[in-house]
C-alpha positions in Angstrom: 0.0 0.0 0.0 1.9 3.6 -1.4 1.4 5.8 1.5 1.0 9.4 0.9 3.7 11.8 2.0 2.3 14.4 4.6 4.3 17.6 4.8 3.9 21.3 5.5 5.6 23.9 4.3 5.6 28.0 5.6 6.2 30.6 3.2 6.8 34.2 4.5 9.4 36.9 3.8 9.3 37.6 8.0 9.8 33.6 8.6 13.5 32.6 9.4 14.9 30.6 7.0 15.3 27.3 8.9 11.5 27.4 9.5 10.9 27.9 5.6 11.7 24.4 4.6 9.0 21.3 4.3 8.2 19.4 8.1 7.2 16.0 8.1 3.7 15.7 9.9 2.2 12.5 11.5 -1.6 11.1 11.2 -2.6 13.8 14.2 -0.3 16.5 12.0 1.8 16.9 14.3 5.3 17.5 13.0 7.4 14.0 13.0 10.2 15.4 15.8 13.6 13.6 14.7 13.0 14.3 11.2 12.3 17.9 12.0 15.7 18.3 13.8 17.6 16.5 10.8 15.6 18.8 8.4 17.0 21.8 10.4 20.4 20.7 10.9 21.2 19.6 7.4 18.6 21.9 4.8 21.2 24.5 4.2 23.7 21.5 2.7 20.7 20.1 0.3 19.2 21.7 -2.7 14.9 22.2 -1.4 14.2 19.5 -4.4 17.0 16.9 -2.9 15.3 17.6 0.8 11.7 17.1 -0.2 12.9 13.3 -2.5 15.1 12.3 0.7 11.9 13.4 3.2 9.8 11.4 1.2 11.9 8.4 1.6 11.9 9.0 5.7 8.4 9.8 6.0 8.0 5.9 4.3 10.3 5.1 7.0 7.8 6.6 9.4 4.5 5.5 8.1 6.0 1.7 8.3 6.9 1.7 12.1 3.7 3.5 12.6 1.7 0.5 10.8 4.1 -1.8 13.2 3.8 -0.4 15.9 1.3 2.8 16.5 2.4 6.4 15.9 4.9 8.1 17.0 7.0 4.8 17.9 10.2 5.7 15.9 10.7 8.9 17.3 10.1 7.5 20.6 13.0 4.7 19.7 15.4 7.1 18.6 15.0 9.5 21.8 15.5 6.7 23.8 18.8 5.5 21.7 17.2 2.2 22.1 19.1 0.3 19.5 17.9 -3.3 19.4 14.1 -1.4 18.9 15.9 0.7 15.7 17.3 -2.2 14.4 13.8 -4.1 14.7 12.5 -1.6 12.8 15.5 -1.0 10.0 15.7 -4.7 9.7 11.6 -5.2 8.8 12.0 -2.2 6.8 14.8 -3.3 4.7 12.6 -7.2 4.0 9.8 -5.1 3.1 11.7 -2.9 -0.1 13.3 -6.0 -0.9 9.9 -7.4 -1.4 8.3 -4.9 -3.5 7.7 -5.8 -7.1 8.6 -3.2 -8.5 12.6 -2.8 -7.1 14.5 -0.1 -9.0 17.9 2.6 -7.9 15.1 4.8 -6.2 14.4 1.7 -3.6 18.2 1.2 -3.2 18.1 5.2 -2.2 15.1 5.1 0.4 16.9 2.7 2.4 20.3 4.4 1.9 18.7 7.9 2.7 16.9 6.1 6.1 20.0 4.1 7.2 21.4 7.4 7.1 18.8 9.0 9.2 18.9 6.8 11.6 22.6 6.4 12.5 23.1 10.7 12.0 20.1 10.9 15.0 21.8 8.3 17.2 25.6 9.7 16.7 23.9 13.3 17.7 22.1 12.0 20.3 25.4 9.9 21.6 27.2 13.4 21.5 25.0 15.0 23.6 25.4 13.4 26.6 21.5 13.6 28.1 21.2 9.8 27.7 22.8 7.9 31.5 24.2 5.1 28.7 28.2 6.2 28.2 29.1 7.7 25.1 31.7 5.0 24.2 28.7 2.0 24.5 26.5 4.5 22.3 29.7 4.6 19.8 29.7 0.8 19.8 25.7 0.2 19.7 26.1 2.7 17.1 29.3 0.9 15.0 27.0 -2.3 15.7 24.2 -0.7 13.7 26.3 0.6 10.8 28.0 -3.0 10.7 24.9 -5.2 10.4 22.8 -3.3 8.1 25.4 -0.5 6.5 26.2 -3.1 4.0 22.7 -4.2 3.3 21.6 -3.6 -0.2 18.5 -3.8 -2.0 19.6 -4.7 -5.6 22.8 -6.4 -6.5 25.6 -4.4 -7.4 26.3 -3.6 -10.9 28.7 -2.2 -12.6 28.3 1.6 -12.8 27.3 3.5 -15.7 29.7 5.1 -17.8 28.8 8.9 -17.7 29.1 9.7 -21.7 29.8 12.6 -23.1 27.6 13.8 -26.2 29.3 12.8 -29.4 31.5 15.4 -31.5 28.9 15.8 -34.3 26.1 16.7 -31.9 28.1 19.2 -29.8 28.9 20.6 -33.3 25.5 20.3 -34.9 23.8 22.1 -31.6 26.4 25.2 -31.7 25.8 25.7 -35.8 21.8 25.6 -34.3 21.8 28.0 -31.5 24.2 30.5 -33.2 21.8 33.6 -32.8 22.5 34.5 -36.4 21.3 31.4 -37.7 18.9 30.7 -40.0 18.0 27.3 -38.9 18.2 28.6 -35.3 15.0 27.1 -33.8 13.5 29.8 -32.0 12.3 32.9 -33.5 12.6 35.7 -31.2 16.0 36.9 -31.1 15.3 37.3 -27.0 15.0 33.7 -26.9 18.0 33.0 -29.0 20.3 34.7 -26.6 18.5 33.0 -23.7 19.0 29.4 -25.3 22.7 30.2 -26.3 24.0 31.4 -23.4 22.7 28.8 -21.4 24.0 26.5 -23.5 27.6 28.0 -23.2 27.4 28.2 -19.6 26.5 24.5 -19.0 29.0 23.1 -22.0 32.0 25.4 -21.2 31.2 26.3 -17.3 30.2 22.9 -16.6 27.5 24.6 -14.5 24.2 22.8 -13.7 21.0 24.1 -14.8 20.0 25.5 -11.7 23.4 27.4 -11.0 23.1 28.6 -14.4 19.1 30.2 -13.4 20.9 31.5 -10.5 23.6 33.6 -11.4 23.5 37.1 -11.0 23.4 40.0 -13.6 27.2 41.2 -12.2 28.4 37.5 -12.0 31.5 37.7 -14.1 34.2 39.2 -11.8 37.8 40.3 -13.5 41.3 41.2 -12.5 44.2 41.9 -13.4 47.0 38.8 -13.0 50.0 40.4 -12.5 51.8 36.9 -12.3 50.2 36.2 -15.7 50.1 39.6 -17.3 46.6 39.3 -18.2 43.4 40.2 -16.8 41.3 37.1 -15.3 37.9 36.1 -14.9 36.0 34.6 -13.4 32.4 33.7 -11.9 31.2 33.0 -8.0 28.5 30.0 -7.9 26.4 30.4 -4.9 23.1 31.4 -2.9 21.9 34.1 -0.8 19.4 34.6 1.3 18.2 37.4 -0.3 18.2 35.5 -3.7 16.3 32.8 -2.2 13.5 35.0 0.0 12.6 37.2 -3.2 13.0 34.7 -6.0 9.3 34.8 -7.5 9.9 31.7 -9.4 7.8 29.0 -8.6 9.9 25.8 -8.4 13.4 27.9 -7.2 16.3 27.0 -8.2 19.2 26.3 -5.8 22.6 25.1 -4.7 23.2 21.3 -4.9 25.5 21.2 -1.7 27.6 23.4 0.5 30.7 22.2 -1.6 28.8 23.5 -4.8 29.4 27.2 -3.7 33.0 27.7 -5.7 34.8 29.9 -8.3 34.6 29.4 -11.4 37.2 30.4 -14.1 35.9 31.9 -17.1 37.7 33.1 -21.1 37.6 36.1 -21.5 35.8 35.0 -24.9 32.9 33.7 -22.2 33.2 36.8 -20.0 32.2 39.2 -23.8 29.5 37.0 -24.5 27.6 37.5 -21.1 28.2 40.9 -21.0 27.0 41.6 -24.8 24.0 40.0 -23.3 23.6 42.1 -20.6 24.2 45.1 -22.3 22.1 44.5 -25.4 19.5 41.1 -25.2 18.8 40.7 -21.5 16.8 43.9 -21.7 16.0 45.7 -18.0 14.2 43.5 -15.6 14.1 44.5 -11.7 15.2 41.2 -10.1 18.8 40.9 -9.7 19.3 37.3 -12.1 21.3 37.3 -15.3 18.8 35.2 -17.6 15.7 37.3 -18.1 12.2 36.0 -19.8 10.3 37.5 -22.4 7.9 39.0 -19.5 10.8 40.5 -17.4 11.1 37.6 -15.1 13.8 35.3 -14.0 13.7 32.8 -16.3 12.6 29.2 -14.9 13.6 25.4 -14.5 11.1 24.6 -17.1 11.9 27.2 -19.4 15.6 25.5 -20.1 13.8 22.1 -20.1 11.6 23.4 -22.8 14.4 24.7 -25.1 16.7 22.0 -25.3 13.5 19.6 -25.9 13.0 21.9 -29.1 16.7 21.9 -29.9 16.6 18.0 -29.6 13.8 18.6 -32.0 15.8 20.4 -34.2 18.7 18.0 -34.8 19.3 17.1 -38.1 18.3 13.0 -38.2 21.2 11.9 -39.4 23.1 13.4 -36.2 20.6 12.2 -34.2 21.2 8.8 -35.1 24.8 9.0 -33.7 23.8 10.4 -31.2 21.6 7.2 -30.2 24.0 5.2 -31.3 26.9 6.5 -28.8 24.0 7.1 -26.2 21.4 4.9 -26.8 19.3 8.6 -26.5 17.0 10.1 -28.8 17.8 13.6 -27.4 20.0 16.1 -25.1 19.3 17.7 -21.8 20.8 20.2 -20.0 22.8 17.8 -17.8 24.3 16.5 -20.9 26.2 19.7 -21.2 27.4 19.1 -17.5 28.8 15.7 -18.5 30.2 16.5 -21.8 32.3 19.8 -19.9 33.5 17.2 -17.5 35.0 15.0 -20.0 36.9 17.5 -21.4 38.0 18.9 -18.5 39.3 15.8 -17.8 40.9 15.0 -20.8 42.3 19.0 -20.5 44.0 18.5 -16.9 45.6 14.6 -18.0 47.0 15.9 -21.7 48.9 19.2 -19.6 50.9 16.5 -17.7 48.6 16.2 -14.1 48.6 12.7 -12.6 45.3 11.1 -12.2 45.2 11.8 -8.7 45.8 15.4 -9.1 43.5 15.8 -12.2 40.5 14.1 -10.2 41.0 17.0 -7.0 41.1 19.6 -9.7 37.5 18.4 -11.1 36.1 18.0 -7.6 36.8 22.2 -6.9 35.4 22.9 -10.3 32.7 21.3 -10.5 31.6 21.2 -7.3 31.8 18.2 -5.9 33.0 16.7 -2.1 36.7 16.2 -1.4 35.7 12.7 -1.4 33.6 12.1 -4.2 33.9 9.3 -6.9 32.2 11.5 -9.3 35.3 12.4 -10.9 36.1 8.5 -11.6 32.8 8.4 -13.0 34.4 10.1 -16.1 38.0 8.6 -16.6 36.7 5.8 -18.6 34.5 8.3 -20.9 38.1 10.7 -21.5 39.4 7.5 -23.2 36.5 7.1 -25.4 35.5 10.5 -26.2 36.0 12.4 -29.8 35.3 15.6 -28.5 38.9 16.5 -30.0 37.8 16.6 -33.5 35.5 19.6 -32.4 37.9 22.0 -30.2 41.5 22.3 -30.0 42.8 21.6 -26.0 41.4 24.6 -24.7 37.2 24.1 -25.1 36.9 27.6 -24.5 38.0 29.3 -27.4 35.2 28.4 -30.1 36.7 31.7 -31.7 35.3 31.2 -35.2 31.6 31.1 -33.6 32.1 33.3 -30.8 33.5 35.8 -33.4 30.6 35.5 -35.9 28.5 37.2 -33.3 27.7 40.7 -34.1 28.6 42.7 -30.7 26.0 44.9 -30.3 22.8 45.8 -31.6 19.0 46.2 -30.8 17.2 43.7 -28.2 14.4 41.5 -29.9 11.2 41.0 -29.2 
């Protein structure tokens, strides 16, 4: 039986922050306490879309020991620190997603996502000292619970995806499309053209995700001069503030993935003209503070970059397409295919200039935006050998100069 996640949310510019985000409410409606506390103490790390999936998942966790054993008996287990009750429940909980019918990555991640609920409140609670039980018993009660079910998983492990990059001829194919002076560009307005091919140079060459991109702020390129280098540098500051988030009108907001998603990015100075010929002559002059603007003055939204690249995809000469499937096994591109394909190259950039593997991967983790200890980087080293992406740029991606060039600088903003 799919049981029905029950959450409130407050919305109000004079609310704090940390009471803004979604609380997990019981059969009564009253708020489900432990969850409340991990929503508090880890919200600012999560994007609001990652904290609602992952609340989701606990509040299944919830509704199952309720069935069990009446409301409100988790959160009365995990005040207490009474372990052999947790593990009861984990343990019936982890038989009953390995029963379901229908078993696929997003099972593997409820239980991952309530393991790791469950053993955060017990090492906080085994900090804290309020419980007569000694800290280093809690420790081992709580090493006990990691080691039986920490290893537990609900499908068999299988070798990981390789994370491709998008083929040489579509990367190609999609810039000859979205060059604003094309003729086959598919969008009409030359507002929209701008919109579209910015984007698209900010997730290909930035390696930005789509939400970073929607957040980034009308002054985001930054500059100065490298006297070690005898040029003049850019670059771009991904992050959030509160301001951004309390007065964003937007609907479904974007956001920050994690806390180590807030970093500098370095930017060509080829990149740094194109946003600012933007700014000065296609973004027009909205009030809100965001670089990408829509056609009615407002920052433009999550679904509005979804919608373009599904009429780019549309817009793919077949033939192209058809490699493109046949690298993929995809019939289209999204914007997180722009994400990948920057991450490839990067790669392939940082290991052809002489860096050791090791090396290469800590350089992707800062610019991307990923933890000191990720495997995302790994993810990628099999896709650098494979890729073709060479037949499209020269070493360094950012210097498209014969399209970047074609563009007229200046002029009058479209409809």
């Amino acid at each position: 039986m799919m049981h029905q996640m029950a959450y409130k949310q407050f919305r109000s510019i004079e609310l704090p922050k940390a009471l803004s985000h979604p609380v997990l409410v019981d059969a009564n409606g009253l708020p489900r306490y432990w969850a409340a506390i991990w929503s508090a103490l880890t919200s600012h790390e999560l994007e609001l879309s990652t904290e609602v999936k992952k609340l989701r998942y606990i509040e299944s966790f919830y509704a199952f020991a309720d069935e069990l054993h009446g409301c409100g008996y988790l959160d009365s287990a995990l005040g207490r620190l009474d372990l052999p009750a947790i593990g009861d429940i984990m343990e019936a909980y982890f038989i009953s997603l390995r029963n379901r019918s229908d078993i696929s990555s997003a099972t593997e991640a409820n239980w991952q996502t309530c393991l790791g609920f469950a053993k955060d409140i017990v090492g906080r609670l085994a900090k804290t000292g309020i419980h007569t039980t000694s800290l280093a018993k809690t420790e081992a009660r709580l090493h006990q619970l990691d080691t039986l079910y920490g290893q537990l998983r609900i499908q068999k492990t299988r070798r990981p995806d390789i994370l491709r990059s998008l083929p040489a001829e579509v990367v190609s194919a999609i810039y000859d499309l979205l060059n604003p002076e094309a003729s086959n560009n598919p969008f009409k307005r030359t507002h929209t053209r701008w919109n579209a091919f910015l984007a698209f140079i900010c997730m290909l060459h930035l390696g930005l995700r789509r939400g970073e991109v929607l957040l980034l702020p009308v002054d985001c390129v930054k500059s100065a001069f490298d006297e070690r280098l005898a040029r003049t540098r850019y670059w771009l500051n991904v992050k959030l503030t509160d301001d951004d988030e309390r007065h964003d009108p937007r609907y479904n907001k974007p956001g920050i993935k994690t806390a180590d998603s807030i970093r500098q990015v370095p930017v060509s100075e080829a990149t740094a003209t194109l946003i600012q010929t933007y700014i000065e002559n296609y973004r027009g002059k909205p009030s809100h503070p965001f670089l990408f603007n829509s056609l009615w003055n407002t920052p433009l939204s999550q679904e509005s970059i979804t919608d373009y690249f599904q009429k780019i995809s549309k817009a793919i000469p077949t033939e192209v397409i058809k490699v493109l499937n046949f690298r993929t096994g995809k019939h289209s591109v999204t914007p997180h295919d722009f994400r990948h394909t920057c991450a490839v190259v990067r790669l392939n950039q940082f290991l052809q200039n002489g860096d050791e593997m090791d090396v290469a991967l800590q350089k992707m983790r800062i610019f991307f935006g990923w933890a000191r200890n990720s495997e995302m980087p790994r993810k990628y080293a099999r896709a650098v050998f494979e890729d073709r992406l060479a037949t499209v740029w020269s070493n360094v991606m950012d210097d498209r100069v014969a399209i970047l060039r074609s563009i007229p600088i200046g002029g009058v903003i479209g409809g």
